[in-house]
Each structure stands twice: as C-alpha cells, then as structure tokens.
C-alpha positions as CSV (number, residue, x, y, z in Angstrom):
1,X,-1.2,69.8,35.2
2,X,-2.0,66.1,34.9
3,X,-0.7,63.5,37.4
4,X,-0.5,59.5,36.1
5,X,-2.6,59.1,39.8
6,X,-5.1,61.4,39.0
7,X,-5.9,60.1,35.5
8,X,-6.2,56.3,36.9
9,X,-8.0,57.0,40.1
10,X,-11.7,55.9,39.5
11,X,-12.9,58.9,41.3
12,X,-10.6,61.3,40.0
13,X,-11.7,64.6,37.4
14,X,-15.7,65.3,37.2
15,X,-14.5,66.7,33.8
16,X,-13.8,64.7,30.2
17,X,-10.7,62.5,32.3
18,X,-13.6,60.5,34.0
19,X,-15.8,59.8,30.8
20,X,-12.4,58.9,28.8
21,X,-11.8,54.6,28.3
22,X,-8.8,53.2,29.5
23,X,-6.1,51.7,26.8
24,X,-6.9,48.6,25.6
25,X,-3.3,47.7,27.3
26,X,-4.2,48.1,30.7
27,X,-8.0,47.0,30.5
28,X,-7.7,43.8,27.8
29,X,-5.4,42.3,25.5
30,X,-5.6,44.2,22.0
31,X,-7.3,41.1,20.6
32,X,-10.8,41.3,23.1
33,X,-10.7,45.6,22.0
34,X,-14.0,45.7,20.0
35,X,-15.1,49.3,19.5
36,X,-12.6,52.0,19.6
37,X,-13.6,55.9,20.9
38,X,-14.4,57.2,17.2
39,X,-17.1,54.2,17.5
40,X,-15.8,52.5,14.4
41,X,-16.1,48.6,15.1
42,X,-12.4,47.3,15.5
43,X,-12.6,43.8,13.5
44,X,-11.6,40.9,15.8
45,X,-11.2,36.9,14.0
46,X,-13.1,37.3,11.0
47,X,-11.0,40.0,9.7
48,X,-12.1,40.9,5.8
49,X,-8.4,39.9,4.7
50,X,-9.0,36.4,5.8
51,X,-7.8,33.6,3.3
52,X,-10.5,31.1,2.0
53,X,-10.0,27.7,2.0
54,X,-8.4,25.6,-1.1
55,X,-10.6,24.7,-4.1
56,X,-10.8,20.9,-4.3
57,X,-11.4,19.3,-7.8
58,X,-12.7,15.5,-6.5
59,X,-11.2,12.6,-7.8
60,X,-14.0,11.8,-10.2
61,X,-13.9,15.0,-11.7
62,X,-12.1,15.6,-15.1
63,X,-11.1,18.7,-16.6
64,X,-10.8,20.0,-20.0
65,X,-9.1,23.1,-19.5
66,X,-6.9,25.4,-18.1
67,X,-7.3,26.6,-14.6
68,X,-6.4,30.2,-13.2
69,X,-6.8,31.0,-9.8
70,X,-5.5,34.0,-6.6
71,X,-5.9,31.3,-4.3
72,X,-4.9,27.7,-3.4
73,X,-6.4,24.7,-5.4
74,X,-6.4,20.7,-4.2
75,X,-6.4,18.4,-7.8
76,X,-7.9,15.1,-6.8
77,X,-9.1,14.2,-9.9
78,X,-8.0,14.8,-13.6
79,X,-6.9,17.8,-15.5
80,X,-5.6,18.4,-18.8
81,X,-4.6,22.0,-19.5
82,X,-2.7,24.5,-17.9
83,X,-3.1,25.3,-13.9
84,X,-2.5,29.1,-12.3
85,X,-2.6,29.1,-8.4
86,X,-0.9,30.5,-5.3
87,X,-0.7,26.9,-3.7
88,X,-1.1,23.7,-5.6
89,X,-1.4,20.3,-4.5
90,X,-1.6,17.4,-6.8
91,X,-3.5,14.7,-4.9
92,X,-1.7,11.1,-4.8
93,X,-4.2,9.7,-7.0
94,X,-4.4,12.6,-9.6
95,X,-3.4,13.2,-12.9
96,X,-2.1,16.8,-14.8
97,X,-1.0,17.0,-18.2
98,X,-0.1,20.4,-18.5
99,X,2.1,23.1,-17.2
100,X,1.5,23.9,-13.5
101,X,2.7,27.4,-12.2
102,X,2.1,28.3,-8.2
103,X,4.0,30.0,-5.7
104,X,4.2,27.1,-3.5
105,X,3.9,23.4,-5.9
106,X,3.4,19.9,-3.9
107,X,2.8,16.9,-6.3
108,X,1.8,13.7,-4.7
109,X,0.5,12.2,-8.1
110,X,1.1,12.4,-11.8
111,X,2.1,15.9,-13.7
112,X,3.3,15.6,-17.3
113,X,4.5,18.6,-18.4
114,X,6.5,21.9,-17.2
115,X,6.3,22.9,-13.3
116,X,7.4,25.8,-12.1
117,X,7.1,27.8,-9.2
118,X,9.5,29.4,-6.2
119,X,8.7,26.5,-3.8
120,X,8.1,22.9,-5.3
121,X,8.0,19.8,-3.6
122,X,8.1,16.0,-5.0
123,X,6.5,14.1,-1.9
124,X,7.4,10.0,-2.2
125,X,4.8,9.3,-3.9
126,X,5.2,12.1,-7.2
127,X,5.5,10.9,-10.6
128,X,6.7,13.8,-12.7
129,X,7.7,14.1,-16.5
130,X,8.5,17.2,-17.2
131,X,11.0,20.2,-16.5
132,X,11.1,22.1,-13.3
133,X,11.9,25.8,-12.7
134,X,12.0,26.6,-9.4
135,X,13.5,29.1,-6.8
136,X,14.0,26.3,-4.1
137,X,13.0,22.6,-4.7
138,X,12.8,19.3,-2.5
139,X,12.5,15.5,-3.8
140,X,11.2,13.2,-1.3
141,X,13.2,9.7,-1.5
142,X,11.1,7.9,-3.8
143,X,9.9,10.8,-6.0
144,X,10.2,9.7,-9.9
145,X,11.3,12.6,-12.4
146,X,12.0,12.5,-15.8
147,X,13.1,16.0,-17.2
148,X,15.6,18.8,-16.7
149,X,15.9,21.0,-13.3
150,X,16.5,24.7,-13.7
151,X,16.7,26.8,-10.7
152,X,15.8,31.0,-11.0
153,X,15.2,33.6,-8.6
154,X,11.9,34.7,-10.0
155,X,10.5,31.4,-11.9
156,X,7.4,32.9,-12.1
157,X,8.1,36.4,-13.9
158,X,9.6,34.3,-17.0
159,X,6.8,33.3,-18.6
160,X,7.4,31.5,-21.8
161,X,9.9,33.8,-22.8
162,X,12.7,31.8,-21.0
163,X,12.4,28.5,-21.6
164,X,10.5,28.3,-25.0
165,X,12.9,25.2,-26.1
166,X,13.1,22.3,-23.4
167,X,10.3,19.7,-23.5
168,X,7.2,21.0,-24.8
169,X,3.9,19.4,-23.0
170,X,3.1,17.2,-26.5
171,X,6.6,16.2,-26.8
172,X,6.8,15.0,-22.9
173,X,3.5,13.2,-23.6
174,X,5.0,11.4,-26.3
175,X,7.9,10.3,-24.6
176,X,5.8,9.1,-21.4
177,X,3.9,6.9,-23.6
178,X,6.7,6.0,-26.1
C-alpha cells in the first residue's frame, strides 16, 4: 500500500502523507527538533531539570549555624555548625568546625570535626581534624589529617547511629587547640 518512495517524494500523496513532517532524523539532529506534531514545545538547552550553580558563602562571611542544602555549596569564608550538601567545597582559605556530610566532599582549607560522604577528597592544601567515613577517599600529597579513616558503602545512610563514639566535634576542638 505504502512505498518508502512514495512517502519521501515531495510531490507524492495529495492526501494526509503530504501534510505529515519528516522525522527529526532525516530533517535535523534531535537537539534543533523544537515543536513536535501534538504541538507541545519540545524543550531544547534550558531544560526545567537543569542544575543551578553552587552557593558561595564569601570569605568575609561567617556563619553561626548549620547549613542544609539539595545542591552544591562553595565555603570561602567561616562556618561553625553542621553542613548538608550534594557537593561541598571547602575554599583554601576557609574554616569549618563542624560535621560536613555531601555526596561528593573537597577540602582545600580547615574542617574540624567529622566528614563524611561517598566521595572525599583532601587537596594539598587541606587541613583536617577530624574522622572520615567515606565510600572512596583520595589525600593529595601534602594533605594534613588528624583522626581515624573508616570506609562504608553507604556513609551517608548512617547517621549518628554508627559512629556515636569516635571524636566528637568539642572533643576534636579541644585537641586542635590543646
């Protein structure tokens, strides 16, 4: 009944064949499609799902506090309470005393207390005190930590139900200054 030559010749079918678009395959790459047949706008860059940029707390800016957060946070400056985040990055010049939980953890600067998250990364320049639980963990030649490693497969899920003993935050402060 149909022929693939029929369908594609431009002059082909006075009936619904002529008025149909082709495929967004043979006409443009999927990307460039912007409305299709239905007429419901296909989204192109600026999807909804798009991921906003990191938070960034400046290095003159101190918090009293703890921080909680879906997305990814910069520290620059100084906190002193707990930190939530999917990423976070603790600036070179920046200071946390408190426990820092992320899915992905890069300290370039000073955290005293616990850290934990499945991805955490001591650049050259970190100064830690405190323990770490992790899922995978890298310490950059240079790093300086002061506290227990603990690796688990979900450090996240614990919670304080699995490591309620090892180096509380007042007790690492007191050693750090002691």
């Amino acid at each position: 009944m149909f022929s693939k030559s029929r369908i594609n010749e431009p002059g082909s079918g006075a009936g619904a064949d002529a008025n149909k678009p082709s495929s967004p395959e043979s006409s443009a790459p999927a990307k460039q499609a912007t409305t299709p047949p239905t007429g419901t706008p296909v989204p192109t860059s600026s999807t909804p799902k798009a991921k906003p940029p990191a938070s960034t707390l400046s290095s003159d800016l101190t918090i009293v506090g703890n921080i909680k957060t879906t997305g990814d946070i910069q520290i620059e400056g100084t906190v002193e309470g707990d930190i939530r985040a999917h990423l976070l990055t603790v600036g070179e010049g920046a200071t946390v005393r408190g426990e820092c939980i992320a899915d992905d953890v890069v300290v370039n600067g000073r955290v005293v207390g616990r850290v934990r998250g499945l991805k955490v990364r001591l650049t050259s320049t970190a100064r830690v005190e405190g323990d770490i639980i992790h899922k995978t963990i890298a310490i950059e030649s240079g790093a300086h930590f002061e506290g227990s490693v603990q690796r688990q497969d979900d450090p996240l899920a614990s919670g304080n139900t699995s490591a309620p003993k090892p180096l509380p935050t007042p007790t690492s402060e007191a050693k750090a200054q002691g």
